[in-house]
N, C-alpha and C positions, 0 to 999 in steps of 0.2 A: 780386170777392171781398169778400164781407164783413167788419165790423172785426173779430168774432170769430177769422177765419181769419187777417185779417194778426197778430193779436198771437199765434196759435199759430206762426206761421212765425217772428217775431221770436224767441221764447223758444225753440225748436227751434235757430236759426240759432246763439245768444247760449251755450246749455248747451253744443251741440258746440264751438263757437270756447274754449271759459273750456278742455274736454277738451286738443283741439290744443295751447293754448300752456302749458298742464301737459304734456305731453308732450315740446316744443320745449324746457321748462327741463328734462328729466329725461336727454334723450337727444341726443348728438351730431349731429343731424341738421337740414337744411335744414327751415325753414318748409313750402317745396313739397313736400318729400316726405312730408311729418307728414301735409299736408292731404290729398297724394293717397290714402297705404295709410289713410286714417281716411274717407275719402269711398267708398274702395273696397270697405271692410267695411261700410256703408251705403248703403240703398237712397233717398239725398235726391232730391225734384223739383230739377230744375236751378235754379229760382230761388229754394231755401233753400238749394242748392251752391253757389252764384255770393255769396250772403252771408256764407255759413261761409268762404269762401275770404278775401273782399275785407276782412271783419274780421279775422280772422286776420292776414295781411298788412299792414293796416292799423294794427293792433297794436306787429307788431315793426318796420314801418317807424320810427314815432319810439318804441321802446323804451326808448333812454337816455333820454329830454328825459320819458317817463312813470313811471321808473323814480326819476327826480332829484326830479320834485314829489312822488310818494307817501312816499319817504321823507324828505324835509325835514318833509311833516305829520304823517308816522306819530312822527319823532323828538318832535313836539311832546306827543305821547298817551301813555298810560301803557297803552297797549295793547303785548301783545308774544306773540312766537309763531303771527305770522298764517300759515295753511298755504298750500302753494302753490297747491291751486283757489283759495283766498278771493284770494289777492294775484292771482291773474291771473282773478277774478271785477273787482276794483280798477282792474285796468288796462283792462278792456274796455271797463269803464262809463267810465272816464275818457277812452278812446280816442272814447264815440259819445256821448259828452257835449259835449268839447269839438272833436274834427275833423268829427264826423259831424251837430254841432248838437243832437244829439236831448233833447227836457225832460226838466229831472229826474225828474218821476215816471213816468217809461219805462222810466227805468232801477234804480230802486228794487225793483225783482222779482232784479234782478241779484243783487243786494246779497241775505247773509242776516241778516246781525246789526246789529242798531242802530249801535253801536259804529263799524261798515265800513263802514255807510253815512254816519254823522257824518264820517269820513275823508274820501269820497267829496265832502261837499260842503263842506268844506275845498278840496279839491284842485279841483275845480272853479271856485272863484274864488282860487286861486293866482295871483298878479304876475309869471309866470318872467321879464319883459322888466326888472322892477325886482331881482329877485332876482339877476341874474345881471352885470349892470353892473359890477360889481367884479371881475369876472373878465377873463382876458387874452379879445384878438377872438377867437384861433380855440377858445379854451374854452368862449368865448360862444356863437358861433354854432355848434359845434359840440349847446350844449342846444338853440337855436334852431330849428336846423333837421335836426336829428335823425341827424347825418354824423360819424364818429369826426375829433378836431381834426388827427389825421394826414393824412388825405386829405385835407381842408382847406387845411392848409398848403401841402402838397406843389401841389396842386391851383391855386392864388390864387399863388404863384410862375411858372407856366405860363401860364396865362388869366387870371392877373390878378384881383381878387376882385371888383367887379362879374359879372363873367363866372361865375367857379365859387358863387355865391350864387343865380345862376340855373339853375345845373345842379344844385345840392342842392333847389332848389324845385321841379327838374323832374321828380326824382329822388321825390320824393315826393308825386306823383301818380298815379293810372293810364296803365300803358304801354299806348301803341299795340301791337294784335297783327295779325300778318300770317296769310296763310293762301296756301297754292298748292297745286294739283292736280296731280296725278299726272302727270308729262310723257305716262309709256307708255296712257294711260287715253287710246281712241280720240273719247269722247263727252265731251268735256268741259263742254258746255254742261247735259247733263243733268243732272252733278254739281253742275254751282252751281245748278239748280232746285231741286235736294231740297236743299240747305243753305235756300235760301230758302223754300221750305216748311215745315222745319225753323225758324225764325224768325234765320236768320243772313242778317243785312242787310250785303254787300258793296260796298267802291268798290275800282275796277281800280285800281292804281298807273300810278302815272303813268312810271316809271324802266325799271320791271322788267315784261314784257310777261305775265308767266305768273304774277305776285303782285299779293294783293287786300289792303287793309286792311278790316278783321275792323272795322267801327261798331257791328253788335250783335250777341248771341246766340255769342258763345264757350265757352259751357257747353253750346249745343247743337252747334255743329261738335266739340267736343272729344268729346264722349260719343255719336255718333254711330256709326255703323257705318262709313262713310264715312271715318271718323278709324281707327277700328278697323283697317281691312283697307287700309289704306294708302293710300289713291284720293286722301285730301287730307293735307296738312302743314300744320302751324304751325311756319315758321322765319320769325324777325328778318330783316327788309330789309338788314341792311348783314351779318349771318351772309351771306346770299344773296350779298352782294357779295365776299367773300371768294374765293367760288367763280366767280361770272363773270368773275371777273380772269385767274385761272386757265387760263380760256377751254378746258374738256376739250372734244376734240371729236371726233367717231368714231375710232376704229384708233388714236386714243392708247392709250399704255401710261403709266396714271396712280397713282402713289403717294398715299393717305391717310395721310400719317405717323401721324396720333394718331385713328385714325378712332372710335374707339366715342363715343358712343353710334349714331353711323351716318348724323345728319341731313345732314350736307354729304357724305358717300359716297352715299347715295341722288342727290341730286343731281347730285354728279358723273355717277351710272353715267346719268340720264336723259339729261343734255347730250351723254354720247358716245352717246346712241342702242339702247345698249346693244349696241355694236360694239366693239370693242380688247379691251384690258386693266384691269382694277382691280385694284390689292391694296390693300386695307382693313387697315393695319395697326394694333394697341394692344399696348403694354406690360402690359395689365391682360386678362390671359385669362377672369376674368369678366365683366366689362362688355363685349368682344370675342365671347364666347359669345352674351351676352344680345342684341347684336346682329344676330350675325347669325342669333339664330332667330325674331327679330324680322322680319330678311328675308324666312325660311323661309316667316315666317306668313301675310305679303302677295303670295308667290311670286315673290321677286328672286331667279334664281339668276347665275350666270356670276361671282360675286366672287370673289379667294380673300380669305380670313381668315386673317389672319399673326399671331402672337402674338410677339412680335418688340423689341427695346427698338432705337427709332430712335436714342440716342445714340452705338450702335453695328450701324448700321441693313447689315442683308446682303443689301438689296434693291438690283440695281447696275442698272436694267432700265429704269428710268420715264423719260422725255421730261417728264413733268411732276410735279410733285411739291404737295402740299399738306401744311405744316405749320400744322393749328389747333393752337397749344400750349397749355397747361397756365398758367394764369393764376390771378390772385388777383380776377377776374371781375367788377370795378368798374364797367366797362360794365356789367353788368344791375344794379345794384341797385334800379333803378326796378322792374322785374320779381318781384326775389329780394332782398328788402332784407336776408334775415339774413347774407349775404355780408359785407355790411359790419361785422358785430359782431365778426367772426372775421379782422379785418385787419388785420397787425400790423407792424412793420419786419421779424422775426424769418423770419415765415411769406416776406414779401415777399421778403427775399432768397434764402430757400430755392426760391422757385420760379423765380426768375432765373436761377440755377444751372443748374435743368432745365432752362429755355428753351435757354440758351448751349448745353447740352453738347447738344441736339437739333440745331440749328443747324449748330454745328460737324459735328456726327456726322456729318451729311446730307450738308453743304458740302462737307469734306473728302475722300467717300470718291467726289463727284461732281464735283470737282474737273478731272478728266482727260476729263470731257465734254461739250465745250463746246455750248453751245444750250439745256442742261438751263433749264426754268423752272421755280422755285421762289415760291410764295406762303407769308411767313408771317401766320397773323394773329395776334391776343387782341382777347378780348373785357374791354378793359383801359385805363380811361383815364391811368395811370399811364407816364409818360416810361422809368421803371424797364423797363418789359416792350414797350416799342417801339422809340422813337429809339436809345436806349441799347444795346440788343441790336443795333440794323444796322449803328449806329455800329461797332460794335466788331469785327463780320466784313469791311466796308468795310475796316478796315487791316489785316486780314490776309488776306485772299481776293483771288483775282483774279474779282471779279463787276462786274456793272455791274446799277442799277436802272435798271426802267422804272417807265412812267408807270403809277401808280394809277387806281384807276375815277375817273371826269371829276366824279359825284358825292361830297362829303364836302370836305374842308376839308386843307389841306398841314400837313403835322408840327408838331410846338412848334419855337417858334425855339434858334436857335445850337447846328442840329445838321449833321453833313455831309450827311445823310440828308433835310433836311427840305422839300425842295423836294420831292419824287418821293415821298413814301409820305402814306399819306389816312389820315384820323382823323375818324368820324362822333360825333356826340354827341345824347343825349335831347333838351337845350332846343332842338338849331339842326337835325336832320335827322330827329327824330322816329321814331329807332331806336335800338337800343342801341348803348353806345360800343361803337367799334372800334377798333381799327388793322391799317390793311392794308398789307405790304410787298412789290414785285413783284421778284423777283431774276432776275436770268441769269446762268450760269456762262460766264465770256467763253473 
């Protein structure tokens, strides 16, 4: 490709991404989903999508730590009333200036006004390591490394702050993405041909026999037909693990407590062969529709679709049970970094609550049968939404835990729980945080 073309793809990449993250400040909604209905309504080659994306992303990853130099120098300027394309024209160039290295006069097209750009190379040799000295550790590294100073804390209490300094670093890098094929799909080898023809470069994992690490070409598995019509998935290695803990397996009669969006019910239903029982349950009848005509459209039938509130769950039926709960999703922020902006002790408690009364719902009304197993996970590195929650059914239930997948790491310390439930994490297992709980009703 010549230079002409790469610098059309760069300014094509750079106008959409400045769109998205105006959009990201107007509207309540996740970074990933901006990117996706604004990818959707555009017809991009996958590798000016795969930029639009990774900037974007890239972006609200250190958000704050972008948001603190621009205005420390814009407070110095007599500039005032900058709109919100031009301030997230600001942050882009700031973002592929200084994470992405790229020279200043690259980024000068970015930029429309003298004035922004004078900002621009201000903020670019900005000291934040001297600026910010004066502030308390977890304020500090909170601008440092781009993580609100609550997760911080909470987090360097747990693992200690060596440790969680490494998972904010890990945290904001590129995550590993996994990929697995369609259990019911007879030819599987021909499908990972045409991914690799497609330019997706696969390595088998090593844990999980029917899961691939995604090396390159994610914009072509995702936007594929193949992806389309259900033959392949993208789910997280340690999501996966949630589910093999579980161990569904034909002529089970297996409960999805919180099932929509569907990805670990689709895999449930391969594991039992598509033999027993599923009920696919959600509290959210639209997300619970959207999935299952999402089934409809890969031709999964035999589920039923409950719309149902598990914290008064009227399903008495399952041998097995899966509660993915309702998190504050701290696990993925390597993935979905705007999670983090929206994390609060407020929000935090309120979803605690849900977990407990799902928990309880379940526990209690399966109380009187014993052998029932129950997995719970979150995709949640917070003690708040794992140890804490078992803990606390532990003394009131009559259960006992088993042993968690052999993969991942034993709970935070000085819990009753902590021996027996697993906790995978970005820097040390190279998936998103988990935690996994394996229950029996004794």
């Amino acid at each position: 490709m010549n230079e002409i073309s790469d610098t059309n793809i760069a300014s094509l990449a750079q106008e959409a991404t400045i769109i998205i993250l105006a959009k990201y400040e107007k509207y309540q909604e996740t970074i990933r989903n901006i990117i996706r209905k604004h990818l959707s309504e555009n017809d991009f080659p996958n590798d000016i999508a795969a930029t639009i994306q990774s900037n974007s992303i890239g972006v609200i990853r250190y958000l704050n730590t972008i948001n603190f130099v621009l205005n420390q120098v814009i407070k110095q300027s007599t500039i005032k009333g900058i709109t919100s394309l031009d301030m997230n024209r600001l942050r882009l160039a700031l973002f592929e200036g200084i994470w992405q290295k790229i020279p200043f006069q690259n980024l000068i097209p970015i930029i429309k006004t003298k004035e922004h750009l004078r900002i621009l190379a201000e903020a670019l040799t900005f000291d934040l390591n001297t600026r910010v000295k004066s502030i308390n550790y977890y304020g500090r590294n909170s601008l440092i490394h781009s993580h609100p100073s609550f997760l911080i804390e909470t987090l360097s209490e747990k693992l200690g702050r060596k440790e969680t300094i490494e998972l904010l670093r890990k945290n904001n890098s590129p995550a590993k993405s996994y990929l697995r094929v369609n259990q019911f799909i007879k030819n599987k080898d021909k499908i990972l041909s045409i991914l690799k023809e497609n330019g997706a470069l696969l390595k088998k994992d090593n844990d999980i026999p029917f899961l691939f690490e995604i090396k390159e070409g994610l914009m072509a598995a995702v936007n594929s037909d193949l992806f389309r019509n259900g033959k392949i998935f993208i789910q997280d290695k340690a999501s996966v693990f949630a589910v093999t803990t579980l161990d569904p397996k034909p002529g089970d009669i297996v409960l999805d407590a919180c099932a929509a969006p569907g990805m670990k019910t689709h895999l449930i239903w391969e594991l039992m062969k598509g033999n027993g029982r599923l009920l696919a349950n959600d509290i959210s009848y639209n997300r619970l529709k959207s999935a299952q005509l999402r089934f409809q459209s890969i031709g999964v039938k035999n589920i039923d679709w409950i719309n149902n509130d598990s914290t008064q769950t009227s399903i008495l039926k399952a041998n097995k049970i899966l509660i993915d709960a309702p998190c504050t999703s701290t696990g993925i922020i390597q993935s979905h970094p705007s999670y983090k902006w929206r994390l609060n002790k407020k929000w935090l408690f309120s979803i605690m609550t849900i977990q407990n009364k799902i928990l309880e719902g379940i526990i209690s009304r399966y109380s009187e049968k014993p052998g029932t197993e129950i997995v719970y996970a979150t995709c949640s590195v917070l003690p708040h939404e794992g140890e804490n929650q078992i803990d606390s059914i532990l003394e009131r239930y009559n259960i006992e835990l088993l042993d968690g997948p052999k993969l991942g790491l034993i709970g935070y310390d000085n819990y009753q729980c902590t021996q027996k439930v697993r906790r995978f994490f970005p820097h040390i297992h190279d998936t998103n945080g988990f935690f996994i709980a394996h229950i029996r009703i004794k």
